[in-house]
ZAMARMI-566276 format. One line per field, with one value per residue: residue number from 1; x, y, z of N, C-alpha, C in turn. Coordinates in pm, whole numbers, plus 50000, padded with zeros to 5 digits. Atoms other than C-alpha are relative to their C-alpha. Example, Ala and Ser with C-alpha at 12.3 -4.5 7.8 and 13.67 -1.06 7.14 Angstrom:
BEGIN
num <- (1:2)
npx <- (50089:49918)
npy <- (49881:49881)
npz <- (50000:49994)
capx <- (51230:51367)
capy <- (49550:49894)
capz <- (50780:50714)
cpx <- (50090:49923)
cpy <- (50120:50109)
cpz <- (50000:50073)
***
This chain:
BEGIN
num <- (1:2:3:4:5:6:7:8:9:10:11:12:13:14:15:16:17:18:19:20:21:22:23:24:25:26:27:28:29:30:31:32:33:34:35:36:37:38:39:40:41:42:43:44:45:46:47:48:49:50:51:52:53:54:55:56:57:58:59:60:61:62:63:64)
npx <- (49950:49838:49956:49878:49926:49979:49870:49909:50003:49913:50037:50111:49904:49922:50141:50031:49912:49993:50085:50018:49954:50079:50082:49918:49946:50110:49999:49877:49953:50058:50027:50006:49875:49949:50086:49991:49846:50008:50082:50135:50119:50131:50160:50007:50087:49956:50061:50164:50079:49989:49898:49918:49907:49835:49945:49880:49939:50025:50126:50129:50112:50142:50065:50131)
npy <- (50030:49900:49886:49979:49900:49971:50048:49916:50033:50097:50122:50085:50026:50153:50112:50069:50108:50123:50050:50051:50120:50121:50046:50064:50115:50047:50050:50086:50086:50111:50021:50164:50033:49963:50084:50089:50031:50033:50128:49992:50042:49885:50025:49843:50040:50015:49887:50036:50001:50154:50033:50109:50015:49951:50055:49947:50065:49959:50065:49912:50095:49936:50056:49981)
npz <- (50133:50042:50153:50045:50093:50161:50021:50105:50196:49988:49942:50093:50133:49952:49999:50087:50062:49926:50028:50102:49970:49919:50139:50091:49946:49971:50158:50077:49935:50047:49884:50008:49973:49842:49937:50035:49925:49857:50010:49930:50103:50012:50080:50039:50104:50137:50122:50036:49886:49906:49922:50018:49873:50081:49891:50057:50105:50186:50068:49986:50059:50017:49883:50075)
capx <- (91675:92051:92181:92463:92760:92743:93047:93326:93322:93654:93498:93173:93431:93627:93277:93169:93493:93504:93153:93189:93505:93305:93034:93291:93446:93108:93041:93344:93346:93203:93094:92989:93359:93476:93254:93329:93715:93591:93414:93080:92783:92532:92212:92129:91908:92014:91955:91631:91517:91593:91708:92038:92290:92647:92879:93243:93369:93219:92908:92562:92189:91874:91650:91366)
capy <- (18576:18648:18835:18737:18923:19029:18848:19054:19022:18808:18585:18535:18467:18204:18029:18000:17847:17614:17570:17485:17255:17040:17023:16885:16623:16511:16457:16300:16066:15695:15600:15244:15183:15310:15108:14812:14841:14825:14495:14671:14537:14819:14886:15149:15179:15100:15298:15120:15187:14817:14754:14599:14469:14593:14315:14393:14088:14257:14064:14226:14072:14254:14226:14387)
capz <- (47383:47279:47019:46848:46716:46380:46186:45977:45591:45682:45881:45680:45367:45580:45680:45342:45225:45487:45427:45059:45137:45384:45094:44843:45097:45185:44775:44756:45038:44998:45339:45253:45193:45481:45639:45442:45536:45923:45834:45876:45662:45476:45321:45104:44795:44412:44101:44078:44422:44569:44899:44905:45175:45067:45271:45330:45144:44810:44801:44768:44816:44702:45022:44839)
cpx <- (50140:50019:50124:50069:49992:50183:50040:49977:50145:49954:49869:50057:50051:49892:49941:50092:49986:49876:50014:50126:49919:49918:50063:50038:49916:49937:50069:50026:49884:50008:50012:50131:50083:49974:50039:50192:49995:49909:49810:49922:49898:49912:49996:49894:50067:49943:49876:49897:49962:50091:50104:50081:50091:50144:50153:50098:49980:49847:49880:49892:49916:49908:49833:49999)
cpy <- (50058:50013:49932:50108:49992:49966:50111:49938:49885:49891:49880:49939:49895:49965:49963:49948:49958:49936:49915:49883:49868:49954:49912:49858:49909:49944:49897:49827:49872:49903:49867:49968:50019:49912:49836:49929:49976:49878:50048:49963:50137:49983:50158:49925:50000:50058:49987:49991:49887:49994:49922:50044:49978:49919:50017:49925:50050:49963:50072:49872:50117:49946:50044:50034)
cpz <- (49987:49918:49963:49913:49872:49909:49915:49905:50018:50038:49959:49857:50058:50039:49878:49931:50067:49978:49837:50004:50066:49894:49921:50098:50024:49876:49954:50108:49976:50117:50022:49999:50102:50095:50008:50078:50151:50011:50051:49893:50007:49972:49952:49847:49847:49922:50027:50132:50108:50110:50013:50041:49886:50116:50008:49856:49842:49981:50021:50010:49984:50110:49975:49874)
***
């Protein structure tokens, strides 16, 4: 089993900011679009819990 080093109060302070940045960017980012700009087609679920294909052109279908 190995041990790791015990971090400095500096270093556990810069891991949880970097940690809480990544958090935020990850909140903030909107994948499907991303997606959509690389012509990729999604699926994901709607308020109401319905599957539905998200196509780049804009268009949606409800598939369930």
């Amino acid at each position: 089993m190995s041990v790791l080093p015990r971090r400095s109060a500096a270093e556990q302070a810069k891991n949880m900011a970097l940690a809480e940045a990544l958090a935020r960017a990850v909140e903030e980012t909107h994948l499907g679009d991303i997606l959509a700009t690389s012509g990729i087609t999604t699926v994901a679920l709607d308020e109401d819990g319905r599957m539905v294909e998200y196509r780049p052109d804009g268009t949606t279908t409800v598939l369930s």
